[in-house]
BALUM-227958 format. One line per field, with one value per atom (N, C-alpha, C): residue number from 1; residue in three letters; atom name; x, y, z. Coordinates in steps of 0.05 Angstrom, whole numbers. Layout:
residues N
nr = NUM,...
rest = ALA,...
atom = CA,...
px = X,...
py = Y,...
pz = Z,...
END
This chain:
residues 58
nr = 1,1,1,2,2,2,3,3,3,4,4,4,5,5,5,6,6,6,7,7,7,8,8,8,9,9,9,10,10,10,11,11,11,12,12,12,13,13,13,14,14,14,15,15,15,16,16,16,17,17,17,18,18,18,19,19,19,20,20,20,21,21,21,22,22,22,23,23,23,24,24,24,25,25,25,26,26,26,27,27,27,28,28,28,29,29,29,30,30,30,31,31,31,32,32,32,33,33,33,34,34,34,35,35,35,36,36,36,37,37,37,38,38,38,39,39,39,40,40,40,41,41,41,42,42,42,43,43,43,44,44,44,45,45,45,46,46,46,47,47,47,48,48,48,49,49,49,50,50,50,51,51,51,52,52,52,53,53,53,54,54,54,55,55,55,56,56,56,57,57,57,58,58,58
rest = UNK,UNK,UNK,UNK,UNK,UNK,UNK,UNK,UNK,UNK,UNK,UNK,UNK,UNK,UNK,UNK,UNK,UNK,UNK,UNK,UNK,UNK,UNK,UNK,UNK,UNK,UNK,UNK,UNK,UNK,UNK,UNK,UNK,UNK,UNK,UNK,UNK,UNK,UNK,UNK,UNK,UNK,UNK,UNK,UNK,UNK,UNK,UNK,UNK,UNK,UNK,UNK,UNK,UNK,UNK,UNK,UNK,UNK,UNK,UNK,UNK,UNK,UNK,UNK,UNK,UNK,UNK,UNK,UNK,UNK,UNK,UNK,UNK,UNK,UNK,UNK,UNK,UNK,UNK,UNK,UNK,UNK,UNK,UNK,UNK,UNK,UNK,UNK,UNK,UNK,UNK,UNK,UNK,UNK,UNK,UNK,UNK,UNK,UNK,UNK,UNK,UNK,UNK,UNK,UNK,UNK,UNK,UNK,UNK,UNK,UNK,UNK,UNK,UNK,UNK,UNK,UNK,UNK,UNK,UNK,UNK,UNK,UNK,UNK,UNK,UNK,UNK,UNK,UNK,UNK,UNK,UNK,UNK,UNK,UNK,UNK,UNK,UNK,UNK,UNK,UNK,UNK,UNK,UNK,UNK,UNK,UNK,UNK,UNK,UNK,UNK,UNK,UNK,UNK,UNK,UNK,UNK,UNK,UNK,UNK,UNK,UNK,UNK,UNK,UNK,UNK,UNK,UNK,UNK,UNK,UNK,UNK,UNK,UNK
atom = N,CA,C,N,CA,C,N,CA,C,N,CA,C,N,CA,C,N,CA,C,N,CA,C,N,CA,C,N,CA,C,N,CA,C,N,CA,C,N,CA,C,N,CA,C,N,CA,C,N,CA,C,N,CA,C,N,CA,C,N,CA,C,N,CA,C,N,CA,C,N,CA,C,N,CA,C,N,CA,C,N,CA,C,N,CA,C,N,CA,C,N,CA,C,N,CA,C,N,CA,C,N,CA,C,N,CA,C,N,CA,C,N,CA,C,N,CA,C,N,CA,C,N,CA,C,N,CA,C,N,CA,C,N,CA,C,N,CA,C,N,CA,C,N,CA,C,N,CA,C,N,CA,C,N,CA,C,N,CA,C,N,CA,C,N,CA,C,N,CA,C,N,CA,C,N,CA,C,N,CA,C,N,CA,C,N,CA,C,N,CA,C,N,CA,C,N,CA,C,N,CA,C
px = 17,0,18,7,28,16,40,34,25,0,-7,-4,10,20,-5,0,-11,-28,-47,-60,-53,-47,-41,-25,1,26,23,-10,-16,-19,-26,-33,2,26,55,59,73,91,119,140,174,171,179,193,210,231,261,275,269,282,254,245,228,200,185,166,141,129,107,79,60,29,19,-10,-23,-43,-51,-81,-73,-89,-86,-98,-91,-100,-125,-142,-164,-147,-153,-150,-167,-196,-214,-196,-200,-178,-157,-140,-109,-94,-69,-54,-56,-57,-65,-92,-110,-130,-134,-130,-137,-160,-161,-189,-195,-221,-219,-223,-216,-220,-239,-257,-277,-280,-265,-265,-264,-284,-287,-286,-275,-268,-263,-249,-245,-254,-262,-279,-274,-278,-272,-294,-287,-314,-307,-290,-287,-309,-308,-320,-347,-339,-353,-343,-322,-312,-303,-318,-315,-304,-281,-262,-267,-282,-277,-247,-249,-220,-226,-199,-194,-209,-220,-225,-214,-204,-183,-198,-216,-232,-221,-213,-202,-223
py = -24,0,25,37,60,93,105,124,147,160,189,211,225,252,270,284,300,322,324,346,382,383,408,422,403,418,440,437,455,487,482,510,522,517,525,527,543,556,572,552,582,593,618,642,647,666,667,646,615,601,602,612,612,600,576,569,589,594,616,599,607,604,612,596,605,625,605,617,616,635,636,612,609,588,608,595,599,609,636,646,633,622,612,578,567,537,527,549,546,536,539,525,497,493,461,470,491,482,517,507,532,532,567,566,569,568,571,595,592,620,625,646,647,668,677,698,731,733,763,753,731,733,701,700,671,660,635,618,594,593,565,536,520,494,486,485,477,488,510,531,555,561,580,607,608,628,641,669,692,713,722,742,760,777,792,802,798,805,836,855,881,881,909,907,920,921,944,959,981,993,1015,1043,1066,1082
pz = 0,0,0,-24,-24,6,10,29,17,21,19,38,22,41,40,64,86,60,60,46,60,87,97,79,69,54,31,32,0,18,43,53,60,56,56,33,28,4,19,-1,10,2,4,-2,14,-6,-2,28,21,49,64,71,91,81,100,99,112,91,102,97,107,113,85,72,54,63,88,95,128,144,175,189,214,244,244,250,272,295,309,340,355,348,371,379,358,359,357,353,357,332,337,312,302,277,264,248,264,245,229,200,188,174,166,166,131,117,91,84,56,45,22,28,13,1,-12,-28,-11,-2,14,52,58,81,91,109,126,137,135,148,171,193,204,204,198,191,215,237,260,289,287,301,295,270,250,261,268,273,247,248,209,209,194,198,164,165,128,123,103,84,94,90,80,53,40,9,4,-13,-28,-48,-41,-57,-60,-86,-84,-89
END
């Protein structure tokens, strides 16, 4: 049976050396669980804890 890796790894990306974050932790549930992203703001499916994006309107 072959091994499947960890689906998390898609939410990391390097830059310059450094492993950085795609998307944020949940503050209500701590680190490990992140939250999704839905276009105009972040979502937790753990909690339902909802954070809106900034908009960048001029």
């Amino acid at each position: 049976m072959k091994h499947k890796p960890s689906s998390k790894w898609k939410f990391y990306v390097i830059e310059d050396g450094q492993l950085k974050r795609t998307r944020p932790f949940c503050p209500r549930c701590g680190p490990g669980v992140f939250m999704a992203d839905h276009g105009d703001r972040y979502y937790c499916g753990r909690c339902g804890y909802t954070v809106k994006k900034e908009s960048k309107e001029q």
